[in-house]
C-alpha positions as CSV (number, residue, x, y, z in Angstrom):
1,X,64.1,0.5,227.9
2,X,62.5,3.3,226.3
3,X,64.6,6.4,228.4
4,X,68.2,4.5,226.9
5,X,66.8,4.9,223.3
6,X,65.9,8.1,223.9
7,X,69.6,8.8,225.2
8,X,70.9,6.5,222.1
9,X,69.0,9.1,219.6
10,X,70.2,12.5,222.1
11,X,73.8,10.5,221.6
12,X,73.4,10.0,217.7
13,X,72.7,13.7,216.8
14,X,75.0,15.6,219.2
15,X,77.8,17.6,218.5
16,X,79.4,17.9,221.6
17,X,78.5,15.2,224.6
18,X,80.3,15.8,227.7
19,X,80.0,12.9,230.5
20,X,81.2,13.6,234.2
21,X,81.6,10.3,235.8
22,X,81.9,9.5,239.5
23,X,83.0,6.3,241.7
24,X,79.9,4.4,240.6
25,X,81.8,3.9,237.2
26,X,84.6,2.4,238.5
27,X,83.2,-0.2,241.3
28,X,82.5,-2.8,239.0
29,X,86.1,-2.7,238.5
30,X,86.6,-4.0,241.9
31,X,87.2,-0.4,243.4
32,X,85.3,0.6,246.8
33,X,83.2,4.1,246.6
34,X,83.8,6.2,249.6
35,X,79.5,7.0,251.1
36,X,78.1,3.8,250.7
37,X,78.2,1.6,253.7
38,X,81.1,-0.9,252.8
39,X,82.9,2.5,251.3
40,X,86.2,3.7,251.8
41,X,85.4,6.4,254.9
42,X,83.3,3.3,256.9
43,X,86.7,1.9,257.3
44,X,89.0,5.4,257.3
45,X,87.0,7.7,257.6
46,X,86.6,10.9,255.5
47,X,89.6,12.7,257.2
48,X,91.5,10.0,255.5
49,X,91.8,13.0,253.1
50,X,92.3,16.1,255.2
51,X,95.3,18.0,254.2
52,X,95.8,19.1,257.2
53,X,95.9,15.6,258.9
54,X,98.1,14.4,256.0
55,X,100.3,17.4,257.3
56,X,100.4,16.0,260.7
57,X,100.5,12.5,260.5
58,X,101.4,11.1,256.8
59,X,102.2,7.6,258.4
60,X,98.3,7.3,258.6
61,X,97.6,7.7,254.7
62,X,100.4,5.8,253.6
63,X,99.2,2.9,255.4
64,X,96.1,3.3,253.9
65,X,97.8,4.4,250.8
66,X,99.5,0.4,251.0
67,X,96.2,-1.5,252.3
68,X,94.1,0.4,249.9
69,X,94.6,3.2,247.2
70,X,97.9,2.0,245.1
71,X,96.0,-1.2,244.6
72,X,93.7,0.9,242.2
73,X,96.8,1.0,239.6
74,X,96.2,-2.8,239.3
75,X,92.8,-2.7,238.4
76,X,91.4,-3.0,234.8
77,X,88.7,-1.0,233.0
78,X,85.2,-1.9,233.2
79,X,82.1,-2.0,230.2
80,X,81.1,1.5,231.3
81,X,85.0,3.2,230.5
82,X,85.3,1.2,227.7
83,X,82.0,2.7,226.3
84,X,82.9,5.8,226.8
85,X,86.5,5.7,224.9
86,X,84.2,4.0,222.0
87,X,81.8,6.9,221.4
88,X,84.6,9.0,221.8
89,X,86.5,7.0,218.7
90,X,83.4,8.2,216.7
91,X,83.3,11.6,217.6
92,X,80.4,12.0,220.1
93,X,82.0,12.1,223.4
94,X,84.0,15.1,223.5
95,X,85.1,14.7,226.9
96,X,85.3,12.6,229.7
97,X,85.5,14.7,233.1
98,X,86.0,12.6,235.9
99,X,85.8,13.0,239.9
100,X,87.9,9.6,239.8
101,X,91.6,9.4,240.6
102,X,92.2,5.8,239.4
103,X,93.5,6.2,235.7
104,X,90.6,3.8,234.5
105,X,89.5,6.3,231.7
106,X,92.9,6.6,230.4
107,X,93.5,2.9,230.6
108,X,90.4,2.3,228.8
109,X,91.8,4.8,225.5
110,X,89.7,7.7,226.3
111,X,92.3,10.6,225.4
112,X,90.1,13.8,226.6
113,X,90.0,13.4,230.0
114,X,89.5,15.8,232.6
115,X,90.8,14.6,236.0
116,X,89.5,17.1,238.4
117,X,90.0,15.1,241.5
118,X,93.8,13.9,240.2
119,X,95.5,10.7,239.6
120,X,96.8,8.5,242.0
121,X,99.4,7.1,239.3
122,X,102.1,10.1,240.6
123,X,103.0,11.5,243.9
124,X,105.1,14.4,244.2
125,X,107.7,15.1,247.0
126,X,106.6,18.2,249.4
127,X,110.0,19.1,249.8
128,X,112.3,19.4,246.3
129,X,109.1,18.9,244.1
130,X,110.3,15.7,242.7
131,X,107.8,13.5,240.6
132,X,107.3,9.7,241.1
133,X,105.1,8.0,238.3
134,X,103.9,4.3,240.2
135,X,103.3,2.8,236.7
136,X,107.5,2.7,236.8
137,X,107.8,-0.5,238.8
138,X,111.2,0.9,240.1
139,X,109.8,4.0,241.6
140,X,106.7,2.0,243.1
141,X,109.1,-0.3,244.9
142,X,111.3,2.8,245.8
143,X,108.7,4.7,247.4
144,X,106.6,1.7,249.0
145,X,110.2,0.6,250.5
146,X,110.7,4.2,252.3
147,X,107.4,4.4,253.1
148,X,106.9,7.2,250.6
149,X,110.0,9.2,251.4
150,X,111.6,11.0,248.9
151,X,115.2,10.1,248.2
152,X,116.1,13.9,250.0
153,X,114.2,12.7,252.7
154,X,110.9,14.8,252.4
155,X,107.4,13.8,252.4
156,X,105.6,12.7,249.3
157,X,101.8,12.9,248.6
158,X,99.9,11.6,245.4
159,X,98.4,14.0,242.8
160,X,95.2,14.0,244.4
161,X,92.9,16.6,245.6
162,X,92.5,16.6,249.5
163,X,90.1,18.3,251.3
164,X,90.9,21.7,251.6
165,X,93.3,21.7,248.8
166,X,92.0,23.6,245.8
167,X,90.9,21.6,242.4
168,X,93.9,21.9,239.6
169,X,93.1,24.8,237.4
170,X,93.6,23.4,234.3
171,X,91.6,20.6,234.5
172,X,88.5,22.5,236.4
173,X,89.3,25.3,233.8
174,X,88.7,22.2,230.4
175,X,85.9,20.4,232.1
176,X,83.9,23.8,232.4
177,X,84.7,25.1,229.0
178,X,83.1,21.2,227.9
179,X,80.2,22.0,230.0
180,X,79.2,25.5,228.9
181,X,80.2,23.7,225.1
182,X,78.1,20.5,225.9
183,X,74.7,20.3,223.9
184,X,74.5,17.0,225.6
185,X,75.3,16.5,229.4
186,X,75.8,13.3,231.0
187,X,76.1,12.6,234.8
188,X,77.0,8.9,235.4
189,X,77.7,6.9,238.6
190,X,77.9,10.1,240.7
191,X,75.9,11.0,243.9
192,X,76.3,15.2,243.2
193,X,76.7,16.3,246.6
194,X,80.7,17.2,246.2
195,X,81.5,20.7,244.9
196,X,82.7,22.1,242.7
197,X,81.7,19.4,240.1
198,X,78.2,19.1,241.1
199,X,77.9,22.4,239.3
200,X,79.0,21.2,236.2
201,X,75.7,19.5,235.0
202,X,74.3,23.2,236.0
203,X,76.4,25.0,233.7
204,X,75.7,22.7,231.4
205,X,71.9,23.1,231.1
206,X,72.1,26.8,231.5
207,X,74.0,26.6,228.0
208,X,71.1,24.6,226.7
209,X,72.6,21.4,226.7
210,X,69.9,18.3,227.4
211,X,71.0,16.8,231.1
212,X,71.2,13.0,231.3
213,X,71.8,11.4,235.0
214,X,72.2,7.6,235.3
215,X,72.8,6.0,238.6
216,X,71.6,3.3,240.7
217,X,70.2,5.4,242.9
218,X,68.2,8.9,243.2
219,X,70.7,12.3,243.1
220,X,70.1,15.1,244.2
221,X,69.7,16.8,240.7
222,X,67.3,14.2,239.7
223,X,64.5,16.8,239.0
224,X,66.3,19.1,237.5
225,X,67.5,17.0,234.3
226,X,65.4,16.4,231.4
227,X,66.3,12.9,231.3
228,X,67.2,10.0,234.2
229,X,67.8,6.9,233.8
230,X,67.7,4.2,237.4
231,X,69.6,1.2,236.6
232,X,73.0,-0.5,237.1
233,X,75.6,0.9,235.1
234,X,76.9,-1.6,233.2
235,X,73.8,-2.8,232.2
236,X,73.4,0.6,231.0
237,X,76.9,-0.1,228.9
238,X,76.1,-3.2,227.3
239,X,72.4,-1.9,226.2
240,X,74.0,1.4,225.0
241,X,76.9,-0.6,223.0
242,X,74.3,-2.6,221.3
243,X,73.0,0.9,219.5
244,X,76.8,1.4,217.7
């Protein structure tokens, strides 16, 4: 496929390739998006999310929290994050930002990651401020037994951005500094409609990087990148993996 060698030869002389990677990356893995039609907010709903909601009635996302989102911390890495924590072994990826909360990257050996969106591995208690890290069996089984109470009795949320909650600075803060650094962008398995990280492939290009997009389907940024590539993702991975 003649636009992947052209990414493989953009790849081979970067200095600095940034990829911001969305739920597309991680469905292979067995983990539902959240806009397609069999996506997490068919079945929830997007105020699954709404801090507000959470506020009022936590009961509701920890049962979906049980059903659904701590069974992410069970899943294994796919082609596509496995790619990525290769090219960054040699030194071309310089940093994964991710709109993901699932750890995948992370589990896959990528060490600059970005995780703008959060991680579902901890939850912190609203209350004292204590920290629960799920890949600790013992405080997994703690808080699924209490139904996510904290041992003082407060309420405990994951380390996730919800709606109306601001991003976390420091990882925004990284992921724009890659960006505006980037001389190569790549936008993978995202749809670009959720600010502020669709802005990210836009700084990018303003600072003169070349703008990759590859997704299944069409995004909204799609004529605005030099380069885009339609085609399932890892596909894409084991084509690309061939070229190093």
């Amino acid at each position: 496929m003649e636009e992947i060698l052209t990414l493989v030869s953009w790849l081979k002389n970067s200095k600095f390739t940034t990829v911001l990677t969305g739920a597309g990356v991680s469905v292979p893995s067995g983990i539902p998006d959240f806009r397609s039609k069999n996506g997490v907010y068919s079945k929830w709903g997007q105020e699954i999310f709404d801090i507000d909601l959470f506020h009022q009635n936590p009961d509701r996302f920890y049962e979906f929290a049980k059903q659904e989102l701590i069974k992410m911390l069970d899943v294994e890495p796919n082609e596509i994050h496995y790619l990525l924590a290769y090219l960054e072994k040699l030194n071309i990826v310089k940093g994964v930002i991710t709109q993901n909360i699932d750890n995948l990257h992370k589990k896959a050996g990528s060490q600059k990651v970005a995780e703008i969106h959060g991680n579902v591995r901890t939850w912190s208690c609203l209350k004292c401020g204590k920290r629960y890290d799920l890949f600790n069996s013992q405080h997994k089984e703690f808080l699924i037994d209490r139904n996510f109470r904290c041992e003082c009795g407060g309420v405990t949320k994951p380390d996730i951005v919800f709606f109306g909650e601001m991003l976390p600075l420091n990882e925004y803060s990284k992921a724009e500094n890659w960006a505006k650094e980037s001389d190569v962008f790549i936008a993978m398995g995202t749809s670009l409609v959720v600010y502020p990280a669709a802005q990210l492939p836009i700084y990018a290009k303003h600072s003169g990087a070349k703008l990759c997009i590859i997704n299944k389907n069409e995004t909204v940024l799609d004529d605005y990148a030099d380069l885009v590539i339609h085609i399932d993702l890892i596909d894409f991975a084991k084509e690309v993996r061939r070229h190093f």
